[in-house]
C-alpha positions in Angstrom: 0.0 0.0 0.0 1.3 3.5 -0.8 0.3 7.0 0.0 1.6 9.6 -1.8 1.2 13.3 -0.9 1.9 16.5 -3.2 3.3 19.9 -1.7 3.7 22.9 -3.9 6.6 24.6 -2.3 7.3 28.0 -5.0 8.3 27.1 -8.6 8.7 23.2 -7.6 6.5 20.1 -6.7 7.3 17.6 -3.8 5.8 14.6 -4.5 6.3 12.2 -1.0 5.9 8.8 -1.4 5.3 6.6 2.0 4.9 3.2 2.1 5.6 0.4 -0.6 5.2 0.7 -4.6 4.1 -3.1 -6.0 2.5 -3.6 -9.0 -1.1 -2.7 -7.7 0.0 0.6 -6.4 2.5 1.8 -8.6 -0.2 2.8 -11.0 -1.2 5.7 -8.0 2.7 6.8 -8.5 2.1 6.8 -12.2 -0.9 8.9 -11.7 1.0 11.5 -9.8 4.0 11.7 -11.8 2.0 12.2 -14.8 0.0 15.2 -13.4 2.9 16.5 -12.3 4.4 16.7 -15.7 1.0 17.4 -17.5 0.5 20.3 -15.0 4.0 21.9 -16.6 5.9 21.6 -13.0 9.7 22.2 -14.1 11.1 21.1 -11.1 9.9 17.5 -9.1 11.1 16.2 -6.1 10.5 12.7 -5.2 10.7 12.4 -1.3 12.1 8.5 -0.7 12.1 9.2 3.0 9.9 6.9 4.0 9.7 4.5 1.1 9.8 1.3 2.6 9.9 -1.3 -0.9 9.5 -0.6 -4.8 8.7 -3.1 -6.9 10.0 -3.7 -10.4 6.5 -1.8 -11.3 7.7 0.6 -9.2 11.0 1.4 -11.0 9.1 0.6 -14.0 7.4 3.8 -13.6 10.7 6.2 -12.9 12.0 4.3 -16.0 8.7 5.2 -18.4 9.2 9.0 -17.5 13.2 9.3 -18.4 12.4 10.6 -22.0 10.1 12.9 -21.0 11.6 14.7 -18.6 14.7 15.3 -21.0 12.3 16.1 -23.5 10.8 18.9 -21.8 13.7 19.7 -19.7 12.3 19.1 -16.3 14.5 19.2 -13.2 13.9 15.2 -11.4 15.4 14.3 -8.1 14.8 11.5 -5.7 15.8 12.1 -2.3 16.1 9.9 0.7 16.4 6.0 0.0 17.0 3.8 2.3 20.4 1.7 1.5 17.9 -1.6 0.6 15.9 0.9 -1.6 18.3 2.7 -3.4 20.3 -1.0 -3.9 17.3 -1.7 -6.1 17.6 1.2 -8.0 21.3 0.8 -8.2 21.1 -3.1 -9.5 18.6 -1.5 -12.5 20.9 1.2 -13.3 18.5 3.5 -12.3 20.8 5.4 -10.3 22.9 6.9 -13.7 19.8 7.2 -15.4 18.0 9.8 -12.6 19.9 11.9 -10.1 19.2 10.0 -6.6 20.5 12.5 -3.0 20.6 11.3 -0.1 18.9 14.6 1.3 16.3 17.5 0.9 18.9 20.3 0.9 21.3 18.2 -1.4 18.3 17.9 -4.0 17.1 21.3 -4.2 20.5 22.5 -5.0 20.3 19.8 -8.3 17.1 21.2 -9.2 17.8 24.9 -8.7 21.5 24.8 -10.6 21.3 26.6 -14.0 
């Protein structure tokens, strides 16, 4: 089960995600991401913090959203993964593919550079 809450904090969204991404929920992450993108928010913040599992669904999702972020130049960072949840994300190669921090302050700086 996963909850997912969305902040608007200035010219940026923070999208928290609490709980575990399987295959069932990760269609709720999907949901959000999309919005977020549709809704023309050039900087996202995914807050891993308390992220306890992702499925390959899960990563599936990050993964169908690469391209389109480039594509319209949005700024993506995941913050806050636990060591067993980032190890996922590492195995994929997910973690040269999308910019991963370990904190808040350490993502923001990513997303405001330029």
């Amino acid at each position: 089960m996963v909850e997912i809450e969305k902040e608007l904090e200035g010219d940026r969204i923070l999208i928290r995600v609490i709980g575990e991404v399987d295959a069932s929920s990760s269609i709720k992450l999907d949901q959000e991401l999309s919005e977020a993108i549709e809704n023309n928010h050039k900087k996202i913040l995914v807050d891993c913090e308390k992220l306890e599992y992702i499925s390959s669904a899960g990563l599936g999702v990050f993964m169908s959203y690469i391209q389109v972020l480039e594509k319209k130049e949005i700024k993506f960072v995941l913050y806050g993964l636990s060591d067993k949840v980032h190890n996922v994300f590492e195995i994929l190669g997910l973690d040269q593919l999308l910019p991963i921090t370990g904190s808040k302050e350490e993502a923001l700086q990513i997303v405001n550079e330029g």
